[in-house]
C-alpha positions in Angstrom: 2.1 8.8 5.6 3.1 7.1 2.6 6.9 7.7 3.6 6.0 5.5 6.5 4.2 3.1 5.1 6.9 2.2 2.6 9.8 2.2 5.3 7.5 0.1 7.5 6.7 -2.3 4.7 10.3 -2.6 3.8 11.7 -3.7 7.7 8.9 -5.6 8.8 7.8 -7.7 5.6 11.5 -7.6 4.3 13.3 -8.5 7.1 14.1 -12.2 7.3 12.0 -15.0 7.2 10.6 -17.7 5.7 9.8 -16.2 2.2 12.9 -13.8 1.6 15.6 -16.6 3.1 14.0 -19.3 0.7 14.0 -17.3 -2.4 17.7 -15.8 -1.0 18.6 -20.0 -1.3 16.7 -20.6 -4.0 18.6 -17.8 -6.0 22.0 -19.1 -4.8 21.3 -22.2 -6.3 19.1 -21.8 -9.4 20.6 -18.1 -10.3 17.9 -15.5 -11.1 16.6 -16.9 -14.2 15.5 -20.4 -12.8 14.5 -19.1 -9.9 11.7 -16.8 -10.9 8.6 -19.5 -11.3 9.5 -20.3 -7.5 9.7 -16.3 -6.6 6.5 -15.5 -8.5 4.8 -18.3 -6.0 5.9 -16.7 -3.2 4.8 -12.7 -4.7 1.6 -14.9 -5.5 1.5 -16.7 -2.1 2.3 -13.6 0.2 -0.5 -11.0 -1.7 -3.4 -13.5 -1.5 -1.9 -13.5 2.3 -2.3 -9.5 1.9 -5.7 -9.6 0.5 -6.6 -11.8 3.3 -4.8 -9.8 5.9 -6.9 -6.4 4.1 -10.7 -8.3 4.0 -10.1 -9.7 7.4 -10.9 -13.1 6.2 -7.9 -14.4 8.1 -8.9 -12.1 11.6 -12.6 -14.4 11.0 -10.6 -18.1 10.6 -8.2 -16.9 13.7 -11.8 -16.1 15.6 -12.6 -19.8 15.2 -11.5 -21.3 18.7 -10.6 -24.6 17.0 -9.2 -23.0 13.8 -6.6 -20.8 15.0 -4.5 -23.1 17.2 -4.1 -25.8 13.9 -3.6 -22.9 11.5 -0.8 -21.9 14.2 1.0 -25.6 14.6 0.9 -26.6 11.2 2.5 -22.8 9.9 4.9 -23.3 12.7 5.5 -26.5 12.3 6.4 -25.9 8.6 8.6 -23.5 9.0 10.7 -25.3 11.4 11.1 -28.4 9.2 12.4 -25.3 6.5 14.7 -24.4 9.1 16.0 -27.8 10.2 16.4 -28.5 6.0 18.2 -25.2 5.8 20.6 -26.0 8.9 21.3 -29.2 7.6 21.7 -28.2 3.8 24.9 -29.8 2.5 27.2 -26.5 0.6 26.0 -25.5 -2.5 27.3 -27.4 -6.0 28.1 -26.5 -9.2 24.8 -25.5 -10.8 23.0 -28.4 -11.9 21.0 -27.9 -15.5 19.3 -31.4 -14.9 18.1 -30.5 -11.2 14.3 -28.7 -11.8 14.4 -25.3 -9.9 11.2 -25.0 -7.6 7.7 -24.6 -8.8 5.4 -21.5 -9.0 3.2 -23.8 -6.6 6.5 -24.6 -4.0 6.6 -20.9 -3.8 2.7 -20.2 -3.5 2.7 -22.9 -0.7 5.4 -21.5 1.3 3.5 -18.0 1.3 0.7 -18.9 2.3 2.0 -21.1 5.2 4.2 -18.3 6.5 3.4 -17.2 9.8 5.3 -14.2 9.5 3.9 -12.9 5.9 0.4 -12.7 8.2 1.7 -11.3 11.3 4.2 -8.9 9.1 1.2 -7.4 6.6 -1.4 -7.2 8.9 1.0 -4.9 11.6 1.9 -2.6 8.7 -1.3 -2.9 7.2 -2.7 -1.5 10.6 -0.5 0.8 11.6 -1.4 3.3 8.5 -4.0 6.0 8.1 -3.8 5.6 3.9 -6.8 3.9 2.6 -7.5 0.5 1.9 -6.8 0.7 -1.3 -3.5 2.6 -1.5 -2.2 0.0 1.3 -3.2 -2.7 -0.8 -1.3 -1.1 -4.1 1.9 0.2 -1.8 2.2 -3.1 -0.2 1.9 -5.5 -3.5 4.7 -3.1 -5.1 6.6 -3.5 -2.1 6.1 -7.6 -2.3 7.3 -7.7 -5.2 10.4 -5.2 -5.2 11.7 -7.7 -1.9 11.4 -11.2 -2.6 13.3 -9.6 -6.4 15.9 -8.0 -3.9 16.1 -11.5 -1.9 16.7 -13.6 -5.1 19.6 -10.6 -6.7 21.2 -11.5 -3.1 21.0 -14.9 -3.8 22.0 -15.1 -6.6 25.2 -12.5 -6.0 26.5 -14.8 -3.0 26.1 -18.4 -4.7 29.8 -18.2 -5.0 30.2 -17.4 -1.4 27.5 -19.9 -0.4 29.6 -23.0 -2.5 32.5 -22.8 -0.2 31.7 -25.5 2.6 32.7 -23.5 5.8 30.6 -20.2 5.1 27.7 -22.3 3.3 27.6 -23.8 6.6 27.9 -20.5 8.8 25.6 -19.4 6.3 23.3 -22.0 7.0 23.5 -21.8 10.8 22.6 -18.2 10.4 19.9 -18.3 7.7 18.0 -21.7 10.0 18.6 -19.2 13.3 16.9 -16.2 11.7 13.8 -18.6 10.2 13.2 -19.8 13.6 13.5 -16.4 15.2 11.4 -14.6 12.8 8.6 -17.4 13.4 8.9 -17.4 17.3 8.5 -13.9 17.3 6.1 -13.7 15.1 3.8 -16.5 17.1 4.9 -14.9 20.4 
């Protein structure tokens, strides 16, 4: 069960989407050190999104008829501004010392926005006979080990991503995947 859990947790909340393909950008341009304010927002961010997903606090504010369909346009809405920035994100420059990285608040924000975080925990979170508890503790470890594999990819490809043509295709792809990951998450 706990085998399960953990593989589930791993394809579902790591595959990507909003959270892992900002911190994955983030990385690439801060490097890991910079970078980690923004990614402990977004480990911040996506277990308060757990521990609402566990309580059922967001299954009550989706029961709201008038609630749910804002909470859905303005967390889709969001992430398809993040995906039209990413598309049109110019290649990546020499590391700039001067430029601030983002804020542990950026990265809270973006969590708790995330469609997908919700729609992500709360399948896995379902789907497994463990206890409360132990879902709770599997699924913060498992928060935190991907968005720290999502920044260690960022970070290894900022050479990659500073070359205009793949940055682009790299672009392209990362805006396609946000969009997709947020359509089928809403759908």
């Amino acid at each position: 069960m706990l085998l399960s859990l953990l593989v589930a947790s791993l394809l579902v909340m790591g595959s990507p989407g909003p959270s892992t393909i900002s911190v994955t950008a983030v990385g690439a341009a801060f490097g890991l050190r910079r970078s980690i304010a923004y990614t402990s927002g977004l480990i911040a961010g996506t277990v308060l999104v757990l521990l609402a997903v566990a309580t059922g606090m967001m299954a009550m504010l989706l029961a709201l008829p008038r609630i749910a369909p804002v909470l859905l346009v303005a967390s889709v809405g969001y992430i398809l501004y993040l995906a039209v920035r990413i598309a049109t994100a110019p290649p990546l420059a020499t590391p700039d010392r001067s430029r601030d990285a983002p804020s542990f608040a950026g990265g809270l924000l973006l969590a708790l926005a995330n469609p997908k975080a919700y729609v992500a925990i709360a399948a896995v979170f379902a789907g497994s006979p463990l206890a409360p508890s132990v879902k709770i503790a599997v699924l913060s470890g498992m928060v935190v080990l991907i968005h720290a594999a999502w920044l260690a990819a960022g970070a290894a490809f900022a050479r990659v991503l500073r070359d205009p043509v793949w940055s682009r295709r790299a672009n392209l792809s990362l805006a396609a995947a946000l969009v997709a990951a947020t359509l089928y998450s809403v759908v």
